[in-house]
C-alpha positions as CSV (number, residue, x, y, z in Angstrom):
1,X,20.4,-6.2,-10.3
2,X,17.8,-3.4,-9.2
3,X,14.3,-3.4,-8.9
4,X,12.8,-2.1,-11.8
5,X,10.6,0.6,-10.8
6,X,6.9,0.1,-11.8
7,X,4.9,2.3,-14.2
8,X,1.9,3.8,-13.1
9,X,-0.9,3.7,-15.2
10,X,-2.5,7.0,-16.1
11,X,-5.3,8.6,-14.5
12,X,-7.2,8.9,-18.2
13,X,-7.0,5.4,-18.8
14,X,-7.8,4.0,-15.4
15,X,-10.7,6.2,-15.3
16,X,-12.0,4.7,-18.9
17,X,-10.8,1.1,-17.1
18,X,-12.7,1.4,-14.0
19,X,-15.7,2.8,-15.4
20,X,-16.0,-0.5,-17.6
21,X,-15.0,-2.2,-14.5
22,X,-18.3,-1.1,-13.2
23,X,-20.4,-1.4,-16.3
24,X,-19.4,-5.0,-16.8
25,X,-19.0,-7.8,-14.2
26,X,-16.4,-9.4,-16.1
27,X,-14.4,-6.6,-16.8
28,X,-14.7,-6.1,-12.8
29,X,-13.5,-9.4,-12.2
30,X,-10.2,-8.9,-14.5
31,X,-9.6,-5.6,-13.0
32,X,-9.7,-7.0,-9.0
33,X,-7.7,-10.4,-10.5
34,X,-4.7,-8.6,-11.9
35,X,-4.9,-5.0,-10.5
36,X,-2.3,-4.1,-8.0
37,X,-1.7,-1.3,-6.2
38,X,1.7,-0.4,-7.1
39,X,0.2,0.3,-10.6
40,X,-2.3,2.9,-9.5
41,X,-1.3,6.4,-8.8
42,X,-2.9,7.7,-5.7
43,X,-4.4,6.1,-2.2
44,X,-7.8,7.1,-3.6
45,X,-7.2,4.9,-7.0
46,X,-6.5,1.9,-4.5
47,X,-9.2,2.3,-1.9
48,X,-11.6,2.4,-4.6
49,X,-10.1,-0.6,-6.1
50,X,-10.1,-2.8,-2.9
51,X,-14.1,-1.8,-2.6
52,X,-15.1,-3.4,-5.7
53,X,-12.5,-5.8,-4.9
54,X,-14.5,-6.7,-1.7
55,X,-18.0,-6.2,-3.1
56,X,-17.8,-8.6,-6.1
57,X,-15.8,-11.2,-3.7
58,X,-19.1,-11.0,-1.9
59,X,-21.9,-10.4,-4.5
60,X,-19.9,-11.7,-7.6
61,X,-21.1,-8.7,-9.3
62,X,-19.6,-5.7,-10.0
63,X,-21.4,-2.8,-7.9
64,X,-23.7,-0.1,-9.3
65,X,-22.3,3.9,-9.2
66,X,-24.9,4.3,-6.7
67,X,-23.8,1.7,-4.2
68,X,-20.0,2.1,-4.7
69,X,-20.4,6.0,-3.9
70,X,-22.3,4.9,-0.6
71,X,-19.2,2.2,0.2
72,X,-17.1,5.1,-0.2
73,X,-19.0,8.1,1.4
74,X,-16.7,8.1,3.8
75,X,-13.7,9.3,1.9
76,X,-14.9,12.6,-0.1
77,X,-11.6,12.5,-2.2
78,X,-12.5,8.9,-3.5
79,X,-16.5,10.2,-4.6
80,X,-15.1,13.0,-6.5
81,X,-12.8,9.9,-8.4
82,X,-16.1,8.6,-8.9
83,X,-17.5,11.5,-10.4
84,X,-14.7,12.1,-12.4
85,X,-15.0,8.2,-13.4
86,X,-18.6,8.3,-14.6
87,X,-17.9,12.1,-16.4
88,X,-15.1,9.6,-18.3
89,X,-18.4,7.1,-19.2
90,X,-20.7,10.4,-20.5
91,X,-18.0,12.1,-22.4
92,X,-17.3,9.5,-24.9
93,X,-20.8,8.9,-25.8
């Protein structure tokens, strides 16, 4: 039998997901337990996920918008996720 092919999840609902992810450290810890990359839809999606996957396995604590943009300053498609992430957060308020 074949491999099912995976869905990947959409970019409108990971963004509402990871923005709670950052809100709320155990949201963050569910996201980093079950999260794999296969289910995200771009490199940017995953490099941002294996940062706060890093930085709460260190500081048990999911990071702040302020120190995640620093992690990932060096990758200027992944801070424009982020911007797009925390638009998500002030849009449905």
């Amino acid at each position: 039998m074949a491999k099912k092919e995976m869905n990947v999840l959409t970019e409108a609902y990971l963004n509402e997901l990871y923005n709670t992810a950052i809100e709320n450290d155990y949201m963050c810890s569910v996201v980093i337990q079950y999260m794999k990359d296969e289910y995200l839809p771009s490199r940017d999606y995953q490099m941002l996920h294996n940062a706060l996957k890093q930085h709460f396995g260190q500081y048990k604590r999911a990071p702040k918008y302020g120190v995640i943009t620093q992690i990932m300053s060096t990758s200027r498609s992944v801070t424009e996720l982020l911007d797009e992430i925390r638009d998500t957060a002030v849009s449905k308020d």
